[in-house]
PDB file of N, CA, C and O in Angstrom:
ATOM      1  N   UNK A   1      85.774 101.104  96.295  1.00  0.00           N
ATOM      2  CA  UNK A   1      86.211 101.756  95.077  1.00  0.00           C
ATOM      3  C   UNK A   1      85.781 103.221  95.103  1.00  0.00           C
ATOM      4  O   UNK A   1      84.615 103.480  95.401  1.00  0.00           O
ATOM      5  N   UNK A   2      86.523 104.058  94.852  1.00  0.00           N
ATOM      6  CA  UNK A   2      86.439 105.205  94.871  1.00  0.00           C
ATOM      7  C   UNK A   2      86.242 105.889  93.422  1.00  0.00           C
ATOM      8  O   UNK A   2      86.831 105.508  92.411  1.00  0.00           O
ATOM      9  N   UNK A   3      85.546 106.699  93.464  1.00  0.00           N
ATOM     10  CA  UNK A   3      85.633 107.465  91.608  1.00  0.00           C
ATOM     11  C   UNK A   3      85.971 108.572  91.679  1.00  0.00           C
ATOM     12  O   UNK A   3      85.987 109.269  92.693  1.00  0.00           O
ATOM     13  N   UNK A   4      86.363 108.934  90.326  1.00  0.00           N
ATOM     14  CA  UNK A   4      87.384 109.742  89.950  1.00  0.00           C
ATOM     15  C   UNK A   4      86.283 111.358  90.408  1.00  0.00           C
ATOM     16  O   UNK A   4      86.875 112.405  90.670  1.00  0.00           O
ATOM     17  N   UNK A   5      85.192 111.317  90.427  1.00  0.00           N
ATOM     18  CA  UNK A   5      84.119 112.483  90.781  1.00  0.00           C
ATOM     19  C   UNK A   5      84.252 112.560  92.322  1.00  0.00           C
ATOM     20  O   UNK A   5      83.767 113.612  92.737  1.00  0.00           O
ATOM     21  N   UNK A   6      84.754 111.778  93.289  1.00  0.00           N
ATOM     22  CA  UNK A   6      84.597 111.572  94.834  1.00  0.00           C
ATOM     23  C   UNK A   6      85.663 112.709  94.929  1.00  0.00           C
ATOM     24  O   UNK A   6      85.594 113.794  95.505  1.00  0.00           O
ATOM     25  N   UNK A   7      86.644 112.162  94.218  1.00  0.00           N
ATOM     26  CA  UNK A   7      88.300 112.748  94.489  1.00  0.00           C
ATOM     27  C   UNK A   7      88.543 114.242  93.581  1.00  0.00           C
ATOM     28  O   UNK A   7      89.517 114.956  93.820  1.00  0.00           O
ATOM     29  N   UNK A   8      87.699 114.533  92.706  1.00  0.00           N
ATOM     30  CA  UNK A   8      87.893 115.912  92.804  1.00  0.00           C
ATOM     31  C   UNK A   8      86.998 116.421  93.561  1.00  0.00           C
ATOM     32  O   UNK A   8      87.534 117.294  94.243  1.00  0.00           O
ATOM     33  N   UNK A   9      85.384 116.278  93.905  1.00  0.00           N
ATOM     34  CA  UNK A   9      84.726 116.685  94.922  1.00  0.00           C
ATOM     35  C   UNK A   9      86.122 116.797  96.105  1.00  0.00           C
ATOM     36  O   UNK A   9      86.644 117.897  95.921  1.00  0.00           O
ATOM     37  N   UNK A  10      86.678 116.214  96.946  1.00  0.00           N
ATOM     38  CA  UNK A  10      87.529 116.260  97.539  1.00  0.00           C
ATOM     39  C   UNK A  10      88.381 117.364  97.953  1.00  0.00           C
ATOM     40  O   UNK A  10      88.454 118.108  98.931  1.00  0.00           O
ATOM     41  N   UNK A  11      89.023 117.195  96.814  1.00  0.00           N
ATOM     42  CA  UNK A  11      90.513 118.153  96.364  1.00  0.00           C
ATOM     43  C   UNK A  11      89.887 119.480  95.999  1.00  0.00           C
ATOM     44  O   UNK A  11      90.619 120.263  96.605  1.00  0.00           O
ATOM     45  N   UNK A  12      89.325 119.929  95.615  1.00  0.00           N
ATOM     46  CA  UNK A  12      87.867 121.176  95.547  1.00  0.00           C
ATOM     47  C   UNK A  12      87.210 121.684  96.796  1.00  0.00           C
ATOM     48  O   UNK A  12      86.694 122.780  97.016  1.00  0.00           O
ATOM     49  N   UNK A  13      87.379 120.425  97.708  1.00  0.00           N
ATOM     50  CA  UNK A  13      86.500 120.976  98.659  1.00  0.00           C
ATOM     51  C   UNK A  13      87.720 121.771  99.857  1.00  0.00           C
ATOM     52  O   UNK A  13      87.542 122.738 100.597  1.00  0.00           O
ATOM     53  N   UNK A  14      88.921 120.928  99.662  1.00  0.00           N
ATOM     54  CA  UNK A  14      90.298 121.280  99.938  1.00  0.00           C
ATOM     55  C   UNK A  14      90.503 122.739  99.671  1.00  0.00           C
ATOM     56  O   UNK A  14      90.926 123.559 100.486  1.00  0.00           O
ATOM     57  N   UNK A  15      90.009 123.052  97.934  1.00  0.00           N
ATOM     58  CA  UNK A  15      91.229 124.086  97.308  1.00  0.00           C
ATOM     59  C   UNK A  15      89.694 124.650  96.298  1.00  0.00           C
ATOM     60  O   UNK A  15      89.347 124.156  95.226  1.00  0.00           O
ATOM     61  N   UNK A  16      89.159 125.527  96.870  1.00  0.00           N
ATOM     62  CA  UNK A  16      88.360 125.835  96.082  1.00  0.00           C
ATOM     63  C   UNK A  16      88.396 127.202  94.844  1.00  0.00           C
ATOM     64  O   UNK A  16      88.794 128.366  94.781  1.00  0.00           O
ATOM     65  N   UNK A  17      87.842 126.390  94.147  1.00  0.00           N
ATOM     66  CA  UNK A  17      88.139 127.450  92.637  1.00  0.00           C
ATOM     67  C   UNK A  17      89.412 126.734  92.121  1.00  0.00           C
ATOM     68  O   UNK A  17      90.308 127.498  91.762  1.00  0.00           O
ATOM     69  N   UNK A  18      89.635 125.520  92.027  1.00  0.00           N
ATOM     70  CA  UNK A  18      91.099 125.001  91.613  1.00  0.00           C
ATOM     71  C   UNK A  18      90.400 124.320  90.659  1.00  0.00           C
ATOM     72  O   UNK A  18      89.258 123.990  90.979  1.00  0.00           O
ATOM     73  N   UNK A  19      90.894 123.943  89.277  1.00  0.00           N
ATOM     74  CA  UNK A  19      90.833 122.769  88.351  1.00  0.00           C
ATOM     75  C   UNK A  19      91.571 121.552  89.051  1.00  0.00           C
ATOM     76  O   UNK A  19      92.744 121.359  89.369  1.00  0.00           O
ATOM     77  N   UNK A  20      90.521 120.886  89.152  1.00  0.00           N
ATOM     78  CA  UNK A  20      90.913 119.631  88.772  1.00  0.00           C
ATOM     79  C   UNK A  20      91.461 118.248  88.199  1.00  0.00           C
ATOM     80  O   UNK A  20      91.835 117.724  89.248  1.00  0.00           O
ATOM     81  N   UNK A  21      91.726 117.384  87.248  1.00  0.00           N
ATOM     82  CA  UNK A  21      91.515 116.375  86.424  1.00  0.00           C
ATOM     83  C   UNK A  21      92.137 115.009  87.241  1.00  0.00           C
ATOM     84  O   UNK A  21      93.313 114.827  87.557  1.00  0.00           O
ATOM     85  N   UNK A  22      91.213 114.296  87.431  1.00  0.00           N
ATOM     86  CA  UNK A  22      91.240 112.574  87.675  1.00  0.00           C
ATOM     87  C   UNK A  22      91.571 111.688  86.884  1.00  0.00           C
ATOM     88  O   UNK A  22      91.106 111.761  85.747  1.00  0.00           O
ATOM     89  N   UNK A  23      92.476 110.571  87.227  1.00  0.00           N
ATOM     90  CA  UNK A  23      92.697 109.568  86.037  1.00  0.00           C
ATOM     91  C   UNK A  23      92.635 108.316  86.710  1.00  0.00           C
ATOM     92  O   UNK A  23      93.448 108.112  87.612  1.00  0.00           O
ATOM     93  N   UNK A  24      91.919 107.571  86.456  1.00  0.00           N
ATOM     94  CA  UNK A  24      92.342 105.887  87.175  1.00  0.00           C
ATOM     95  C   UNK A  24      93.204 105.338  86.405  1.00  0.00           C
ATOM     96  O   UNK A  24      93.010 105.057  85.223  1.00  0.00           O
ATOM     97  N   UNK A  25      94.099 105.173  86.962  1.00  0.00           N
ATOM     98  CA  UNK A  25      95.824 104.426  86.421  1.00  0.00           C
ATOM     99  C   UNK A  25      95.384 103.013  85.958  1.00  0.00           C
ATOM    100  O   UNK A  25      95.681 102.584  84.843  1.00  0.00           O
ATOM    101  N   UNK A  26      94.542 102.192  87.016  1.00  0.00           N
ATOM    102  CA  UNK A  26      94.585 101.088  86.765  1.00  0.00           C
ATOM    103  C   UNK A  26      93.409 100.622  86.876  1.00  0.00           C
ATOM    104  O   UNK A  26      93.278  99.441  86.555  1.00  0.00           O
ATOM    105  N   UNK A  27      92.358 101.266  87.289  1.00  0.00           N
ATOM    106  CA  UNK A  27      90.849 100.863  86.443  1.00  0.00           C
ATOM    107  C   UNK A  27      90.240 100.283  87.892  1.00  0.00           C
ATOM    108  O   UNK A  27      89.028 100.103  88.009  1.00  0.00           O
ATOM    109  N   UNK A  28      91.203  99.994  89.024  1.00  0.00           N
ATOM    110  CA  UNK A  28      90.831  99.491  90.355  1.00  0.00           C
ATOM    111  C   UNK A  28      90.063  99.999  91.128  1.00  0.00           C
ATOM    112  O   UNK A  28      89.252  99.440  91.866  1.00  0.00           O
ATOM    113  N   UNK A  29      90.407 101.735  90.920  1.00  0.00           N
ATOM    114  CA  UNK A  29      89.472 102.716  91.596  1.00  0.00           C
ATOM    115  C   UNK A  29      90.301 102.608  92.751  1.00  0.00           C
ATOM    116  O   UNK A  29      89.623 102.722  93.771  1.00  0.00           O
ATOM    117  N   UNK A  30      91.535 102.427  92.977  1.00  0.00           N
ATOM    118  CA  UNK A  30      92.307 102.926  94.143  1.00  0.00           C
ATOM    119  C   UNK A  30      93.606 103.600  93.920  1.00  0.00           C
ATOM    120  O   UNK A  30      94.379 104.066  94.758  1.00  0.00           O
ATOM    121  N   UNK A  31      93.701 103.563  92.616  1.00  0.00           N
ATOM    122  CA  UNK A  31      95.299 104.050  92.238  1.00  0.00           C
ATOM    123  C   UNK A  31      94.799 105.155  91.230  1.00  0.00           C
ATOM    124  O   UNK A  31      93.782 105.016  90.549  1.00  0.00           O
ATOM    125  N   UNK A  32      95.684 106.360  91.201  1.00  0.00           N
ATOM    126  CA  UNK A  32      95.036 107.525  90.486  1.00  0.00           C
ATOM    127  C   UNK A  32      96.068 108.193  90.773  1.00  0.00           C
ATOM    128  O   UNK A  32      96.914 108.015  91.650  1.00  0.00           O
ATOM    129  N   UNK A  33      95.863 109.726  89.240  1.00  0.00           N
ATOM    130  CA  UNK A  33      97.283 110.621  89.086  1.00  0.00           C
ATOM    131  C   UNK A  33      95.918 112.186  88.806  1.00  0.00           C
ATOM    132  O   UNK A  33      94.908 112.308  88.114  1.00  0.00           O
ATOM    133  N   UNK A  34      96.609 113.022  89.710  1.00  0.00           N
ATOM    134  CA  UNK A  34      95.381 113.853  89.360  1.00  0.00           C
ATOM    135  C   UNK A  34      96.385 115.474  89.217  1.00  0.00           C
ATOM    136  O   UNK A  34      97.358 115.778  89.907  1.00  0.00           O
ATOM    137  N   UNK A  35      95.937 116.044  88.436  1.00  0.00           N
ATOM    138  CA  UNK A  35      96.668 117.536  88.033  1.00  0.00           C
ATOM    139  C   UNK A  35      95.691 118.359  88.615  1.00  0.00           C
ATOM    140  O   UNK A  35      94.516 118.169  88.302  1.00  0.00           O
ATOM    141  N   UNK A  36      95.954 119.141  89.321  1.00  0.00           N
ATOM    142  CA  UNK A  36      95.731 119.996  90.445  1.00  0.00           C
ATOM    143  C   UNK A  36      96.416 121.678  89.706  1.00  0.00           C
ATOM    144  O   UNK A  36      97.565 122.114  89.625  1.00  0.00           O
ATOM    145  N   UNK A  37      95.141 122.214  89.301  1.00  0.00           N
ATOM    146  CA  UNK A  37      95.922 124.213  89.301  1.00  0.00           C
ATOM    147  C   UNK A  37      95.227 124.783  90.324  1.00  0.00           C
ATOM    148  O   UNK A  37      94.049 124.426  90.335  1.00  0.00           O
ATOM    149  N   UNK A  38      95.633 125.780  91.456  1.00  0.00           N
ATOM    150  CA  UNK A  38      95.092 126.040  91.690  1.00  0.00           C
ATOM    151  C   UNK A  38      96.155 127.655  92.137  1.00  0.00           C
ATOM    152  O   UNK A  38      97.362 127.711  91.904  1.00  0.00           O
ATOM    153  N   UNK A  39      95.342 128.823  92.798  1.00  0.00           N
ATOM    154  CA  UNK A  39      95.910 130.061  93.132  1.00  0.00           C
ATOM    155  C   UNK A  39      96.607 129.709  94.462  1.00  0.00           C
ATOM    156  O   UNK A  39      97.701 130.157  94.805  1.00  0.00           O
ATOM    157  N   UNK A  40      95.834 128.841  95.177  1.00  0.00           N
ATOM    158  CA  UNK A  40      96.424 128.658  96.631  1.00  0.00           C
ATOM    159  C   UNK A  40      98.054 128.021  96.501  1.00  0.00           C
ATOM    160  O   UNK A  40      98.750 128.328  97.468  1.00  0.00           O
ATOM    161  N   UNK A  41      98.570 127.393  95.708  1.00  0.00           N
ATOM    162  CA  UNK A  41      99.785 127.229  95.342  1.00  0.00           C
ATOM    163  C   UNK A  41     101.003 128.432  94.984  1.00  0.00           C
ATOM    164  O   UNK A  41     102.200 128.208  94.804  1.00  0.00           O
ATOM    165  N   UNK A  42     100.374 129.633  94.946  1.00  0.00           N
ATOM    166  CA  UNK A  42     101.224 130.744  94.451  1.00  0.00           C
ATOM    167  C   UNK A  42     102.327 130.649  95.897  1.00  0.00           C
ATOM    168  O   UNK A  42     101.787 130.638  97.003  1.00  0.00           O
ATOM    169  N   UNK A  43     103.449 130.600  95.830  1.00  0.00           N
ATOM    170  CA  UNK A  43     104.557 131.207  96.420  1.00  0.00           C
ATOM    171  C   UNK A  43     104.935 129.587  97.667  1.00  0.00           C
ATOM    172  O   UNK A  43     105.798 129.420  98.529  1.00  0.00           O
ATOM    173  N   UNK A  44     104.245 129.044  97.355  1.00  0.00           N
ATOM    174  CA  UNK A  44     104.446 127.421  97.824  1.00  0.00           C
ATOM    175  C   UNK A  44     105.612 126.617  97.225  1.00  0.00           C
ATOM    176  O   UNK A  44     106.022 127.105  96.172  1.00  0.00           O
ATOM    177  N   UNK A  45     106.143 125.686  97.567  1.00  0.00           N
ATOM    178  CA  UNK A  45     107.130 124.701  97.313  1.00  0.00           C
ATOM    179  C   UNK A  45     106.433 123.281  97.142  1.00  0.00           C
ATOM    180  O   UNK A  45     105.587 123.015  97.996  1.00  0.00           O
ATOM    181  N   UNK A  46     106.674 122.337  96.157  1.00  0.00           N
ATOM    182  CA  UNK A  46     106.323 121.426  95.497  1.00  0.00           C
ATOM    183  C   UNK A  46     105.681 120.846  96.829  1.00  0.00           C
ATOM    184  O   UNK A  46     104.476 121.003  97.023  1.00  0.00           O
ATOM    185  N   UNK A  47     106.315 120.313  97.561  1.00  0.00           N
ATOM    186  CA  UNK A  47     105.984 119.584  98.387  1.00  0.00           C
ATOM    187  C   UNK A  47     104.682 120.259  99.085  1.00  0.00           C
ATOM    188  O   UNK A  47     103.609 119.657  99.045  1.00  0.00           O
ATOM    189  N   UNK A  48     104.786 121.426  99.678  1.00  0.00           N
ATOM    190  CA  UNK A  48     103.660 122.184 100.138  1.00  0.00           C
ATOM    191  C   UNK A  48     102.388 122.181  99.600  1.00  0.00           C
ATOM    192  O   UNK A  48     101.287 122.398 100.106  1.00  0.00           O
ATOM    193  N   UNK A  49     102.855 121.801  98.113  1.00  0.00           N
ATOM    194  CA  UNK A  49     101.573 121.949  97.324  1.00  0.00           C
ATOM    195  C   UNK A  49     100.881 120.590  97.255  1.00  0.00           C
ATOM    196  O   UNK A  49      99.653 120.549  97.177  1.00  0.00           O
ATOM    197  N   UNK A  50     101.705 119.343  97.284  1.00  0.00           N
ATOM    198  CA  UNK A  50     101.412 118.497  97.806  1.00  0.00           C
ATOM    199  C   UNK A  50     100.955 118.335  98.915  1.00  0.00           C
ATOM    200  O   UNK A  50     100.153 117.406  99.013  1.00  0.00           O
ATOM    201  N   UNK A  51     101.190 118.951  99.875  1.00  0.00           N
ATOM    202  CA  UNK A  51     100.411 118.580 100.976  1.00  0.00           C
ATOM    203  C   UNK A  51      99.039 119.105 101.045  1.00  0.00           C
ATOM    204  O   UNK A  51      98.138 118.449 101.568  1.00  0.00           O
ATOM    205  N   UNK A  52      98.896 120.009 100.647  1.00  0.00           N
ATOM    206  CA  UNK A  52      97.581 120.840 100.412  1.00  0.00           C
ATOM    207  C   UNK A  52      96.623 119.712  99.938  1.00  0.00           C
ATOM    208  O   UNK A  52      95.545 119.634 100.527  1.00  0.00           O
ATOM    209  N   UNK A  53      96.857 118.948  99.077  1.00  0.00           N
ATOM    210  CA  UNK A  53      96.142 118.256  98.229  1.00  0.00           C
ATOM    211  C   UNK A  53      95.775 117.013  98.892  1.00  0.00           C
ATOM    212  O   UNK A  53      94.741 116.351  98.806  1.00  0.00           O
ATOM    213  N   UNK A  54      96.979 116.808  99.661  1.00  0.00           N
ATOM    214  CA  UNK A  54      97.143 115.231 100.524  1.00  0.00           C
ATOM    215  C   UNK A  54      96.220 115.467 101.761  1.00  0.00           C
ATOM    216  O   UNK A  54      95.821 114.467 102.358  1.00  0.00           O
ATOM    217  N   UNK A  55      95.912 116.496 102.120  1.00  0.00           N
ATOM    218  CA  UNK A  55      94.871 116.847 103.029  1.00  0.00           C
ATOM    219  C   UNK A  55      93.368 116.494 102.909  1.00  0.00           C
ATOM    220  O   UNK A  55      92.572 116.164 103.788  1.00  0.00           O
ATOM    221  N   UNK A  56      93.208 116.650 101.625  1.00  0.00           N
ATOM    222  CA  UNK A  56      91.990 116.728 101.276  1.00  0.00           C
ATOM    223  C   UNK A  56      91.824 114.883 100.800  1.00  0.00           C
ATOM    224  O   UNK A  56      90.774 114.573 100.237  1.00  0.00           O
ATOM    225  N   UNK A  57      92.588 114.076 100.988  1.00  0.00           N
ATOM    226  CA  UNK A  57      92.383 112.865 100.590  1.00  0.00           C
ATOM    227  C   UNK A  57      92.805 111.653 101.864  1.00  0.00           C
ATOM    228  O   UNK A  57      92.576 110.444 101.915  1.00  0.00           O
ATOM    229  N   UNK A  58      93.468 112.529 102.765  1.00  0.00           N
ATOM    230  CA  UNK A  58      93.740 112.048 104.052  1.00  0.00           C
ATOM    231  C   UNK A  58      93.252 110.782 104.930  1.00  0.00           C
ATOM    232  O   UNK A  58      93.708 109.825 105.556  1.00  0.00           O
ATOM    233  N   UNK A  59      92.296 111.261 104.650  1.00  0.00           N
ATOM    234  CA  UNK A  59      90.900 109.757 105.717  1.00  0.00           C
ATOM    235  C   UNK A  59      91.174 108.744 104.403  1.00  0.00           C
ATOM    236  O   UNK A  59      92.094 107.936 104.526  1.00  0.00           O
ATOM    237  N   UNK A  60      90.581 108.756 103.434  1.00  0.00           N
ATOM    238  CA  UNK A  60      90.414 107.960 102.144  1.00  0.00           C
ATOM    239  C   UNK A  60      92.712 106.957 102.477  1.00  0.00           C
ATOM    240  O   UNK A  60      93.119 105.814 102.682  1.00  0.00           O
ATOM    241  N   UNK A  61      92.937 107.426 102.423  1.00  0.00           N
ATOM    242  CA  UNK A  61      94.409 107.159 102.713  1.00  0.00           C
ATOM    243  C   UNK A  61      94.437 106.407 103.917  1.00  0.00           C
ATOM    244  O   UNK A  61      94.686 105.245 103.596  1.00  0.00           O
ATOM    245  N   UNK A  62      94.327 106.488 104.929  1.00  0.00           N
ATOM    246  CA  UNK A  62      94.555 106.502 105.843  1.00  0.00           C
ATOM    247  C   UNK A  62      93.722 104.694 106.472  1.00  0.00           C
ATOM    248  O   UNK A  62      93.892 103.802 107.303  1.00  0.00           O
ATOM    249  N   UNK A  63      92.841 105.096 105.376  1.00  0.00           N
ATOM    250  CA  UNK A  63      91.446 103.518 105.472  1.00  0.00           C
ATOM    251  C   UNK A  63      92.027 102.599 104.441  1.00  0.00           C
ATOM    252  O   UNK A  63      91.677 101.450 104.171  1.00  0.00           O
ATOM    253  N   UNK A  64      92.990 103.332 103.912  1.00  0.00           N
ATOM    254  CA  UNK A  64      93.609 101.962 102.816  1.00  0.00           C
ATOM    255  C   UNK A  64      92.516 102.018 101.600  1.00  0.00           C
ATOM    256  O   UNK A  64      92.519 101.024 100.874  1.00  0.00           O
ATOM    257  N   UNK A  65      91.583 103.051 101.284  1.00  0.00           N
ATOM    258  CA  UNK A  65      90.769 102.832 100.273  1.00  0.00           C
ATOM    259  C   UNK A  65      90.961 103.898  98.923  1.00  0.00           C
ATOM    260  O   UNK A  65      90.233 103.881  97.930  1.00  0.00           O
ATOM    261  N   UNK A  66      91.967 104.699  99.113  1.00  0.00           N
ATOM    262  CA  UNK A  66      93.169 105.250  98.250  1.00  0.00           C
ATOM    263  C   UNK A  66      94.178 104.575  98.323  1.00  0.00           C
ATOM    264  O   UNK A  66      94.891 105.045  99.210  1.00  0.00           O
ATOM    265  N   UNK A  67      94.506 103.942  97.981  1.00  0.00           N
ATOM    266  CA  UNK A  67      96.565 103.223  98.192  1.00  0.00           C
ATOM    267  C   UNK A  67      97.250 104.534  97.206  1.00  0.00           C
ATOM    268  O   UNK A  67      98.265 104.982  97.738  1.00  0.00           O
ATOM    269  N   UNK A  68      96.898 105.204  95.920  1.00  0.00           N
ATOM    270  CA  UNK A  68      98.355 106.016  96.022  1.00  0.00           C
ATOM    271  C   UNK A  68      97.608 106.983  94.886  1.00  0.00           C
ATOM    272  O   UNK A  68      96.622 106.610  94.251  1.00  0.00           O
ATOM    273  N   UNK A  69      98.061 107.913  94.780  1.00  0.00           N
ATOM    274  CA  UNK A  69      97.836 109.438  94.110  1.00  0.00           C
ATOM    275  C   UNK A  69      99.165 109.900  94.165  1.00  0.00           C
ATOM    276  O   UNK A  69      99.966 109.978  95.096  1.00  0.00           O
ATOM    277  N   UNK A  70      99.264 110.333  92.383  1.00  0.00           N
ATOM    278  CA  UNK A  70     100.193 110.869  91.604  1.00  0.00           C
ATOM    279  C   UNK A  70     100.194 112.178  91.311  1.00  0.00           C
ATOM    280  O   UNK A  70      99.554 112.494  90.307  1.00  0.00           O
ATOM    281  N   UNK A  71     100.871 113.234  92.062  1.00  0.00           N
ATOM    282  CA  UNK A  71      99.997 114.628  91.701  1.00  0.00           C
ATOM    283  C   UNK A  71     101.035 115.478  90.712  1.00  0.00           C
ATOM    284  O   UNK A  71     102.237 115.248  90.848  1.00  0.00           O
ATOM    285  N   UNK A  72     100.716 116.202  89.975  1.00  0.00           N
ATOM    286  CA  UNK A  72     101.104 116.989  89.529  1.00  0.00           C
ATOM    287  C   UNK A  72     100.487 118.639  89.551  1.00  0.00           C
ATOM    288  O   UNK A  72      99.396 118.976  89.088  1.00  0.00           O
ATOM    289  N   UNK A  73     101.168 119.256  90.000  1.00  0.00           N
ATOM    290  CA  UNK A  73     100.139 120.671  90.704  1.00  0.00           C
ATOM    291  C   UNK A  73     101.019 121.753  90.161  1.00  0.00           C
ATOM    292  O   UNK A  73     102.220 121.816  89.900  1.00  0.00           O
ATOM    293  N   UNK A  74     100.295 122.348  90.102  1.00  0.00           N
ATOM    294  CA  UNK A  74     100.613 123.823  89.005  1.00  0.00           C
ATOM    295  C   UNK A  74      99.964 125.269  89.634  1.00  0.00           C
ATOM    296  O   UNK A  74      98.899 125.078  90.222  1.00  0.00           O
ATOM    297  N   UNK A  75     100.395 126.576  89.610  1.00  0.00           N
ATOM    298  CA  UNK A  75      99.414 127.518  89.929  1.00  0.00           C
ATOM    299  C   UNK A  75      99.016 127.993  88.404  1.00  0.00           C
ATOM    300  O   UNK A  75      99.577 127.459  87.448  1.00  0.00           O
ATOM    301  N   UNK A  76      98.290 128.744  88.267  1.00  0.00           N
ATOM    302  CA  UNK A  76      97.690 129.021  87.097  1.00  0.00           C
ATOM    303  C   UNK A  76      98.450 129.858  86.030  1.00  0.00           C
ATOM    304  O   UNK A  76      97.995 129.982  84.892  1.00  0.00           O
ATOM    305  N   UNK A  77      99.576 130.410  86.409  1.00  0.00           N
ATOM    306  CA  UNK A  77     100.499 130.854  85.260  1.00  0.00           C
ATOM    307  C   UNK A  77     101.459 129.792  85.235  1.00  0.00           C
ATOM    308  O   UNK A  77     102.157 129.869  84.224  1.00  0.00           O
ATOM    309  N   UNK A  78     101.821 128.587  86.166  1.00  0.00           N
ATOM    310  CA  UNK A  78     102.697 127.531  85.314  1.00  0.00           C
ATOM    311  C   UNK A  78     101.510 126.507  84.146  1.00  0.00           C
ATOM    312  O   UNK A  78     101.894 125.907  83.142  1.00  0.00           O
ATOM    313  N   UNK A  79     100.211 126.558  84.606  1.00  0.00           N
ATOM    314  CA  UNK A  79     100.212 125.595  83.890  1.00  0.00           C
ATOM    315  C   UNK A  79      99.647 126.190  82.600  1.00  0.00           C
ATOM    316  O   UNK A  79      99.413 125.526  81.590  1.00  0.00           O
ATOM    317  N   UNK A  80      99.416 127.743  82.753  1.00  0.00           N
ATOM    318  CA  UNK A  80      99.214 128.409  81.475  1.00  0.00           C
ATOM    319  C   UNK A  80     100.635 128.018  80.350  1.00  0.00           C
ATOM    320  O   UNK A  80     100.474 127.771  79.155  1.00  0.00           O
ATOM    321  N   UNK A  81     102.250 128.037  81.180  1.00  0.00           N
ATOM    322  CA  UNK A  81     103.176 128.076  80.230  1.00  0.00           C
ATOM    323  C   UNK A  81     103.301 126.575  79.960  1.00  0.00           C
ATOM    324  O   UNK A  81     103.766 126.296  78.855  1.00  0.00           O
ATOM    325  N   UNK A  82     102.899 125.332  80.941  1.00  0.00           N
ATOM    326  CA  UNK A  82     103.043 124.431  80.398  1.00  0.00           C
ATOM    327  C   UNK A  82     102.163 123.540  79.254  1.00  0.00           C
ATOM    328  O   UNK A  82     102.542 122.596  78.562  1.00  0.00           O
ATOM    329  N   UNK A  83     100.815 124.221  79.326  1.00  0.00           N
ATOM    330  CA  UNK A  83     100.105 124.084  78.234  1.00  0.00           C
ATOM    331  C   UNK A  83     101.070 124.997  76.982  1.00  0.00           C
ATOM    332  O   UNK A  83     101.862 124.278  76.373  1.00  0.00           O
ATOM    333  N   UNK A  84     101.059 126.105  76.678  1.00  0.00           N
ATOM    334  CA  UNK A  84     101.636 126.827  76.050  1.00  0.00           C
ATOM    335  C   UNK A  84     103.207 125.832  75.067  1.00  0.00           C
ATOM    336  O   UNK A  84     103.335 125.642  73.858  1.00  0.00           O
ATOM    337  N   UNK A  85     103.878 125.529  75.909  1.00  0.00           N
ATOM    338  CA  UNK A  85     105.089 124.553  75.770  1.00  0.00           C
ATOM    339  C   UNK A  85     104.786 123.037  75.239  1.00  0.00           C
ATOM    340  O   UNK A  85     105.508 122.294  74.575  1.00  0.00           O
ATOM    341  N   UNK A  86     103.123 122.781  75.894  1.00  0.00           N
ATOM    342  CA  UNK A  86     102.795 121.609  74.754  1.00  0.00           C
ATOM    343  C   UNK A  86     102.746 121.560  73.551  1.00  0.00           C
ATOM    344  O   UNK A  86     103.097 120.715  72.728  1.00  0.00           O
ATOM    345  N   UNK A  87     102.126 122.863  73.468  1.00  0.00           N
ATOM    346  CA  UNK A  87     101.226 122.666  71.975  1.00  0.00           C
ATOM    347  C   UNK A  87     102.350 123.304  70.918  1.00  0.00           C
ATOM    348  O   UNK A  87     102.087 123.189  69.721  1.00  0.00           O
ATOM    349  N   UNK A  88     103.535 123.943  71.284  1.00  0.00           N
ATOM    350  CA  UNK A  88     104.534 124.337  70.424  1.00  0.00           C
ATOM    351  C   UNK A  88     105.086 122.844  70.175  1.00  0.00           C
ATOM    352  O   UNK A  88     104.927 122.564  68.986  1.00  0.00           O
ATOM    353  N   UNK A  89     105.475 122.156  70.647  1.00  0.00           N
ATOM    354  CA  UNK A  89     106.189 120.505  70.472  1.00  0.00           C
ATOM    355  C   UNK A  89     105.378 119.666  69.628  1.00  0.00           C
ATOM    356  O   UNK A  89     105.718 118.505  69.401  1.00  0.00           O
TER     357      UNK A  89
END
């Protein structure tokens, strides 16, 4: 079982100076959706930015002791407008 503190240690150690946030989907400690801002995403393509992230969780994957991560990744002026776009709704 993995915790939600392993996997941003992780993704941080990947993408440093990035926010983080961890969620266990299903309480198993192997399934998780994590929102990722970081600068290193500027001028990247979704997928790219995904991979960035998938790097840093790679081994954990690879041992079957992650089965799946949900990412949602932002650089720091999208997720400034998508906060922004929440809180008007």
């Amino acid at each position: 079982m993995i915790s939600p503190d392993t996997l941003v240690s992780l993704i941080q150690s990947q993408l440093p100076q990035s926010q983080v946030e961890v969620q266990d989907l299903t309480g198993t400690g192997d399934h998780y959706q994590a929102i990722v801002v970081s600068e290193s995403f500027e001028g990247k393509s979704l997928v790219q930015q995904h991979q960035l992230v998938y790097q840093a969780v790679n081994t954990l994957m690879a041992s079957e002791e992650l089965h799946a991560l949900a990412l949602k990744t932002y650089t720091p002026q999208k997720w400034e407008a998508a906060q922004q776009a929440n809180a008007i709704v």
